[in-house]
N, C-alpha and C positions, 0 to 999 in steps of 0.2 A: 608796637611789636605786632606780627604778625600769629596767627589763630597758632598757626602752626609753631612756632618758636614758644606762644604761651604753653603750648600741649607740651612740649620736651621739657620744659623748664618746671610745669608742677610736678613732673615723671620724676626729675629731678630730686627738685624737693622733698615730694615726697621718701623715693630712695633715700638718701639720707637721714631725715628723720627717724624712718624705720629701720636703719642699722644702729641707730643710738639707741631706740627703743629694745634692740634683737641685742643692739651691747650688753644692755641692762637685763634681759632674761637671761643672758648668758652667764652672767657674775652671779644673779640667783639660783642658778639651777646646776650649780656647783653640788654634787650630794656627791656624799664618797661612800654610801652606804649600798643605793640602790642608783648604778649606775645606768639602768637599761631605761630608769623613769625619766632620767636626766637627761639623755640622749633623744626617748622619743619624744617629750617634751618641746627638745628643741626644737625637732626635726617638725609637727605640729604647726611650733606657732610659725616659724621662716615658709614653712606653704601657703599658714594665712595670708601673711605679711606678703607676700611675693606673687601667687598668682594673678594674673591677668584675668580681663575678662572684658566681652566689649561693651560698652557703656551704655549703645542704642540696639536695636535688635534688627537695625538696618544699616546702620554706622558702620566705619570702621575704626574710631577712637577704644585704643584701650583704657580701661580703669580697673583697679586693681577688686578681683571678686567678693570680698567682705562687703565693699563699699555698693559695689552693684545690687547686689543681695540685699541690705539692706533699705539702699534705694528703691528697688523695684516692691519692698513691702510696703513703703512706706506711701507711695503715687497708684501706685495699680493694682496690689492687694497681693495673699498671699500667695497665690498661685501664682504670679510670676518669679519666683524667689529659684522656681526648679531650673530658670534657664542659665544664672550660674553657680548653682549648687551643685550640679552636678560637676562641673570643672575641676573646684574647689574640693570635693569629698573624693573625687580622683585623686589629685596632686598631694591631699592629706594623707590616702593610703598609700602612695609612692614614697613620699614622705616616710611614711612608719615603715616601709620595708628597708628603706637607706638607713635610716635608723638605726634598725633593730641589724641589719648586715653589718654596719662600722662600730656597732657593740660586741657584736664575736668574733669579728675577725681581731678586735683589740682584746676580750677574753681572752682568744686560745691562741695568741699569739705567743 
C-alpha cells in the first residue's frame, strides 16, 4: 500500500474507534437531573476526539490534537504542546457554546 492509502485508512480507523468510544460516553452521560453537565460534557469530549491538527510543523499530514499534544511533550518538551493546544482549546470552547445553545433551545422550547 501506498503512504498515502496508509494515511486515510488509520484516519479511518481511528474514526471509528472513536465513535464507539463517543457511543459509550454517550449511554454514560445520560443524567436526567443536570442536563446542561450532560450536554457539555458531550460536546467536550467529541472536540477532543475530533480535532485535527498537523502532525509535523512543516508537514501537511493531519493527526488528531490530543495526540500531537501529547507527542510534541513527550520528544521536544513542554513548550511545544502550545502549537496544538491552542486549536484544541478553541474547538473546546466552540464546543461549549454548541452545547450550552442546543441545551436551551431544547429548555425553552
Amino acid at each position: 500500500m501506498e503512504p498515502e492509502n496508509n494515511y486515510w485508512l488509520i484516519w479511518l480507523i481511528y474514526l471509528l474507534t472513536s465513535s464507539l468510544f463517543y457511543y459509550g460516553v454517550w449511554r454514560l452521560t445520560r443524567f436526567q437531573q443536570t442536563l446542561w453537565r450532560c450536554y457539555s460534557l458531550r460536546a467536550v469530549i467529541a472536540a477532543i476526539i475530533i480535532t485535527p491538527w498537523y502532525a509535523n510543523a512543516y508537514g501537511a499530514a493531519l493527526a488528531p490534537a490530543w495526540i500531537v499534544i501529547l507527542l510534541d511533550a513527550i520528544t521536544i518538551g513542554g513548550d511545544a504542546t502550545v502549537r496544538a493546544s491552542i486549536p484544541l482549546i478553541s474547538s473546546i470552547i466552540v464546543a461549549e457554546l454548541i452545547g450550552t445553545a442546543i441545551y436551551l433551545i431544547k429548555k425553552y422550547r
